[in-house]
C-alpha positions in Angstrom: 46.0 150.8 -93.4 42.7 151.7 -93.1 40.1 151.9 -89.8 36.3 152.5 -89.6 34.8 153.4 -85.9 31.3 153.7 -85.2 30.6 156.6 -83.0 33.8 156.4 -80.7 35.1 160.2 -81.1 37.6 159.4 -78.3 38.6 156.5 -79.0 39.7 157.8 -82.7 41.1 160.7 -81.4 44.0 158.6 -79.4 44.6 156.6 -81.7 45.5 159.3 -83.8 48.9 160.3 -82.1 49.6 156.6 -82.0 49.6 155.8 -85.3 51.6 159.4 -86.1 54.4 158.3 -83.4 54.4 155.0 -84.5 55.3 156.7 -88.9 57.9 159.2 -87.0 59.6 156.0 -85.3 59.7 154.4 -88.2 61.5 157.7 -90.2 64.0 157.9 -87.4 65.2 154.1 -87.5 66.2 154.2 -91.5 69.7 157.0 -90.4 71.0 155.2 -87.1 69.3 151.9 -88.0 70.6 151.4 -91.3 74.2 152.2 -90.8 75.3 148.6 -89.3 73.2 147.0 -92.1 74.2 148.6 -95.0 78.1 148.6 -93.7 77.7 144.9 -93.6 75.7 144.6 -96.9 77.3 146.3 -99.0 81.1 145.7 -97.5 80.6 141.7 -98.5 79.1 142.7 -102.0 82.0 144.8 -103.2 84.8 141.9 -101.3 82.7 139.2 -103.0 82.6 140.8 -106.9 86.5 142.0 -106.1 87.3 137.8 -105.4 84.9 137.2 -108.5 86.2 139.8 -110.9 90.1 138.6 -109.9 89.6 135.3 -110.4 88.2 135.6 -114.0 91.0 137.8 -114.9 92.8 134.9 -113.8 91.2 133.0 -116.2 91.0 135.0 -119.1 95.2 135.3 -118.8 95.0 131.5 -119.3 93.6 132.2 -122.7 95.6 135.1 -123.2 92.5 137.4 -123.1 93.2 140.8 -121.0 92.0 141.4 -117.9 89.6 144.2 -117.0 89.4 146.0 -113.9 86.5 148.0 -113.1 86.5 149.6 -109.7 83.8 150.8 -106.7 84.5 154.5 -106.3 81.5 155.1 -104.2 78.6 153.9 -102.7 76.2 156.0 -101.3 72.3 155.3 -100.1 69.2 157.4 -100.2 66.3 156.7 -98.3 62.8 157.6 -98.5 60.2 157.9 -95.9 56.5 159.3 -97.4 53.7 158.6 -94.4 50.0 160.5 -94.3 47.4 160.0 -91.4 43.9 160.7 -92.2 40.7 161.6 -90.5 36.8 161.5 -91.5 33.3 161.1 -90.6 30.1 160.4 -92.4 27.4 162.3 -89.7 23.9 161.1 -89.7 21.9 163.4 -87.8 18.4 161.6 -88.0 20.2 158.3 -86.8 23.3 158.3 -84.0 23.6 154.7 -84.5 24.7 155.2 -88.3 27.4 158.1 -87.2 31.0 156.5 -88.5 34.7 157.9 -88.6 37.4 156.6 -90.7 40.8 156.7 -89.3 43.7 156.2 -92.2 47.3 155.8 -92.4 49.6 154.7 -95.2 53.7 155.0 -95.5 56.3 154.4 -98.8 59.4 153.7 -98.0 62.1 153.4 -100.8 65.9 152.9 -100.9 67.6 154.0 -103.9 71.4 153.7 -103.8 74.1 155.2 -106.2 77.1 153.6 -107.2 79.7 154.6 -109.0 82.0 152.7 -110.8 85.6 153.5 -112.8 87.7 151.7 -114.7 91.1 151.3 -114.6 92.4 152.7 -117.6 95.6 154.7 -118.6 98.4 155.7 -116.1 96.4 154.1 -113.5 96.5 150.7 -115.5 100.3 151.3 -115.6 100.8 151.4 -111.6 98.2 149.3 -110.4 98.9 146.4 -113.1 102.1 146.4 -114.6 104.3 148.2 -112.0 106.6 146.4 -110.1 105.4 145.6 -106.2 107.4 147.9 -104.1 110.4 146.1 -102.1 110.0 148.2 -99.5 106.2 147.3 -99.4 107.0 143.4 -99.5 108.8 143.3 -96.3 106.5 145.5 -94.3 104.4 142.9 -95.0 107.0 140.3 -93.9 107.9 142.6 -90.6 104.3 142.4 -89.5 104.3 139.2 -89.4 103.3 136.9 -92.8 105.5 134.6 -93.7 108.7 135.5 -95.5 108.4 131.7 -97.5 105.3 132.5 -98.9 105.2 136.3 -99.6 108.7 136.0 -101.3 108.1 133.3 -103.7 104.8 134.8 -104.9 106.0 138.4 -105.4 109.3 138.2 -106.1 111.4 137.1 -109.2 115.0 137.4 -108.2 117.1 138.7 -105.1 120.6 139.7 -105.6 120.5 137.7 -108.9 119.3 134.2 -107.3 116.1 133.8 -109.1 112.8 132.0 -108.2 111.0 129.5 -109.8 108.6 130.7 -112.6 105.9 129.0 -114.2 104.8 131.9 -116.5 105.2 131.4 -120.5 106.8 134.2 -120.5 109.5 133.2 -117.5 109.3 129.1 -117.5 112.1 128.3 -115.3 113.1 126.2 -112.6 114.1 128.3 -109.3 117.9 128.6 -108.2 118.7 126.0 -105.3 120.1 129.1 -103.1 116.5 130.5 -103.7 114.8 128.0 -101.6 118.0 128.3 -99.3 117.4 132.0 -98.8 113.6 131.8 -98.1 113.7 128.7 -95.7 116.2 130.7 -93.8 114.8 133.8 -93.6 111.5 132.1 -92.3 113.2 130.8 -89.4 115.0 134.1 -88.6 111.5 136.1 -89.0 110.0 133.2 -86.5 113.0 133.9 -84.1 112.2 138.0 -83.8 115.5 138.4 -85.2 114.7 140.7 -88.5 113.9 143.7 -88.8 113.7 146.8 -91.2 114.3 150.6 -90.5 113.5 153.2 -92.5 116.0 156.5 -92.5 115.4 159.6 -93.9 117.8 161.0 -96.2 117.2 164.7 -97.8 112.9 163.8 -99.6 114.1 160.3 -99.8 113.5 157.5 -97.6 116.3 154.0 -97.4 114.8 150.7 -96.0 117.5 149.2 -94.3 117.4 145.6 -93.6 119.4 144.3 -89.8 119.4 141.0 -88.0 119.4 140.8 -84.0 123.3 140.5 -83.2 122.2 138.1 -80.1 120.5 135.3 -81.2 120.6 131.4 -80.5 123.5 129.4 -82.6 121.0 127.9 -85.3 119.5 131.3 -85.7 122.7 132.6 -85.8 123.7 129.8 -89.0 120.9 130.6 -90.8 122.2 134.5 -90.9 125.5 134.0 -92.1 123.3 131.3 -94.4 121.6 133.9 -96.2 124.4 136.5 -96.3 126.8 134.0 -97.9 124.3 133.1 -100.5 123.7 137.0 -101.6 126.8 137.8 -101.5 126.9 140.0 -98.0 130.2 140.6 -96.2 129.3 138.8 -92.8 130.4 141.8 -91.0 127.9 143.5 -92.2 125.1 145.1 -90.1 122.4 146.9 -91.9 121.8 145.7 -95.9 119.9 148.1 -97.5 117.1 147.2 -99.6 116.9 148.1 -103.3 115.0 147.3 -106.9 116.9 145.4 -109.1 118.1 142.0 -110.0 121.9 143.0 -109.0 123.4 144.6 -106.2 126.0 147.3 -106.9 128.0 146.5 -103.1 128.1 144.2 -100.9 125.6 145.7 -98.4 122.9 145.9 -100.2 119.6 143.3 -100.7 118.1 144.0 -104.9 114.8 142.6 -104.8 113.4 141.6 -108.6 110.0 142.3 -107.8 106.8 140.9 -109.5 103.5 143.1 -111.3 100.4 142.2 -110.4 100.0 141.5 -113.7 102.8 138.5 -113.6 101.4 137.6 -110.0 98.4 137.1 -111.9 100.2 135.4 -115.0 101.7 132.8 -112.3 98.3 131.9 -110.7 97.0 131.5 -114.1 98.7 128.4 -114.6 96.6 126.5 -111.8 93.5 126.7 -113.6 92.3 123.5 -115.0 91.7 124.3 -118.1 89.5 121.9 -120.5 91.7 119.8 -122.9 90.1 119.9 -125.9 90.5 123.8 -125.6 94.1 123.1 -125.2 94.4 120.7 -128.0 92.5 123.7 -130.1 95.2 126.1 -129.6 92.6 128.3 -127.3 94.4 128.1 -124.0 97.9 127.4 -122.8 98.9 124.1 -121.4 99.6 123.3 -117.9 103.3 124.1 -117.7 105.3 121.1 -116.3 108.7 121.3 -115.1 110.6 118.5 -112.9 112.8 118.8 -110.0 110.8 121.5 -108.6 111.6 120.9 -104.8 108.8 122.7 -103.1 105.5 123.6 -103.7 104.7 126.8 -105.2 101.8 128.8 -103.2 99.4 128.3 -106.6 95.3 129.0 -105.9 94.1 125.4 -107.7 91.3 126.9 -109.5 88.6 124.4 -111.1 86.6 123.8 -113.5 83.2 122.2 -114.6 79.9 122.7 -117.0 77.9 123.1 -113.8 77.4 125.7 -111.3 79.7 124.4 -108.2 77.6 123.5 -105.5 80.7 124.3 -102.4 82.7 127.0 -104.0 84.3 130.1 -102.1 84.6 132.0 -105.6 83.2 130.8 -109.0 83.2 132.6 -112.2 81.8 132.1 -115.2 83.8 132.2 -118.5 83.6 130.6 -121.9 80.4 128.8 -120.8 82.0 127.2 -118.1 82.2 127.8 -114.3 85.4 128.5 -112.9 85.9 128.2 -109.1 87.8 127.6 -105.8 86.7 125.0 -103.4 85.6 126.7 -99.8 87.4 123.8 -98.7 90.9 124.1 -99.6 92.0 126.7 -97.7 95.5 127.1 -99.6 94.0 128.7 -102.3 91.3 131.1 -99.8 94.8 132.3 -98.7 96.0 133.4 -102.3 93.2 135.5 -102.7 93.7 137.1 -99.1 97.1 138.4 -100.0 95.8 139.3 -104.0 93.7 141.7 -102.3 96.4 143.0 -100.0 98.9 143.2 -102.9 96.7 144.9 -105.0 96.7 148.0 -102.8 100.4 148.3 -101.9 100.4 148.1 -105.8 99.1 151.1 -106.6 101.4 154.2 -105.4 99.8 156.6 -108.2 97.8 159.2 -107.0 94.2 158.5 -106.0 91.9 159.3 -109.0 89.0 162.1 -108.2 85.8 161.0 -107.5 82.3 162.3 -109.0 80.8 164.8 -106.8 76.9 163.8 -106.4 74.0 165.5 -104.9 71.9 163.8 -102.5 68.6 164.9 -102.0 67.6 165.2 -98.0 63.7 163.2 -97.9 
């Protein structure tokens, strides 16, 4: 920005400070200022690629490609704030009139963020994929308050040898009727307030112990002695302890079968909609199809098409087709929701080092 005055020395000489105030406002704006806006920013970009780069691992599981995680590590911005003010004058001695001063001010201002980014490779691959999802983990989850029907069936594969439906190649089968039994009931005991969990401290090891309120309304009450007679639990028992495992070794003790992410993943994969001629090729697996399946299994309903989706929450792209979840069913929104959660209790490795970086101060 550039001014010319004609013979106005005081008039240039105030609007000096006001142009310098107004480049030193501007520099103190970009620390304090930018804070809520690149929080915001960059908080929906990293969400946004994590739903993105899930849901075509997704995919690619359908066609028994493998998934590839590649992880944020860090994020940090660097601003820069260059501003000059300049003064100068063209005299003419012989003629007053033809006196002029040129008052100047220009600014740069540049963002250049780093980001780093790691992939999940190695021992980290091994507890963040292929690890089992801590029991323990699974009801916290259910103590704070998400439904027991819906975090069981998607996380777990057996408890105390009563196994759940699995639509996975690897695992087709039908669930054990007792299954649904056990999850139904233990919904309506979580929506009662009467289950709980209690963690006790024994030597460096910690038990989860499992215990039902002892005075509770005579459904509530039915639907206790429902799901201890169907896992085997001695009905006076009081506190179940919680295990891994498919079997318990006593008769006070909950073994929870738990799922991978990977196999999470693997069961989700089969509600893609996957083209038919790629099916009839041999390139993808065919939608499993089992009958006398007696509830509905909380499956993300991924679609499909040769266009971009003009409503989608997610969409990737894959195979020259666009892979997506409608922003309208809800259902599936939810899925993702607890991918994201499940993801993290996943991982009980130990946090991998990030790069140190130096930052110049502009």
């Amino acid at each position: 920005m550039r001014a010319t005055i004609s013979d106005h020395p005081r008039t240039t000489l105030r609007l000096v400070p006001a142009l310098a105030a107004a480049l030193l406002a501007g520099c103190q704006s970009i620390g304090p200022g930018s804070v809520q806006r690149d929080r915001m920013d960059y908080a929906g970009a990293i969400a946004g690629s994590w739903r993105e780069q899930t849901l075509l691992n997704i995919v690619k599981l359908r066609y028994f490609d493998a998934p590839v995680f590649l992880e944020v590590s860090s994020v940090i911005s660097s601003y820069t704030l260059q501003s000059e003010v300049s003064l100068a004058s063209r005299i003419f001695p012989r003629s007053p009139g033809d006196t002029f001063r040129e008052l100047g001010a220009s600014g740069t201002y540049t963002d250049r963020p780093t980001i780093s980014y790691t992939p999940v490779t190695g021992k980290e691959y091994i507890e963040k994929l292929l690890r089992p999802i801590p029991p323990q983990a699974i009801f916290a989850m259910i103590q704070a308050g998400h439904p027991a029907d819906y975090i069981l069936p998607l996380t777990v594969r057996a408890i105390n040898d009563v196994f759940n439906y699995s639509a996975s190649p690897a695992r087709m089968r039908r669930e054990d009727p007792a299954f649904v039994q056990v999850i139904d009931a233990l919904r309506r005991i979580q929506q009662a307030g009467a289950l709980g969990i209690r963690i006790e401290r024994r030597g460096k090891e910690g038990e989860t112990l499992i215990f039902f309120r002892e005075k509770v309304d005579p459904d509530v009450e039915k639907d206790i002695r429902s799901v201890k007679d169907a896992l085997g639990i001695k009905p006076e028992i009081t506190e179940i302890r919680l295990t891994s495992g498919s079997t318990r070794r006593g008769s006070d003790e909950i073994a929870l079968l738990t799922r991978s992410m990977w196999e999470v993943l693997a069961e989700l994969s089969t509600g893609v909609e996957v083209p038919e001629q790629d099916v009839a090729e041999g390139r993808a697996t065919a939608t499993p199809r089992l009958s006398g399946r007696p509830r509905a299994f909380p499956i993300a309903h991924i679609h499909s098409s040769g266009e971009p989706p003009p409503d989608a929450y997610i969409a990737a792209r894959y195979r020259d087709r666009w892979f997506w979840i409608d922003d309208r069913d809800l259902g599936s929104k939810r899925v993702f929701t607890f991918l994201m959660v499940f993801s993290s209790i996943a991982e009980t490795g130990a946090v991998p080092q990030v790069p140190i970086l130096t930052i110049p101060a502009n």
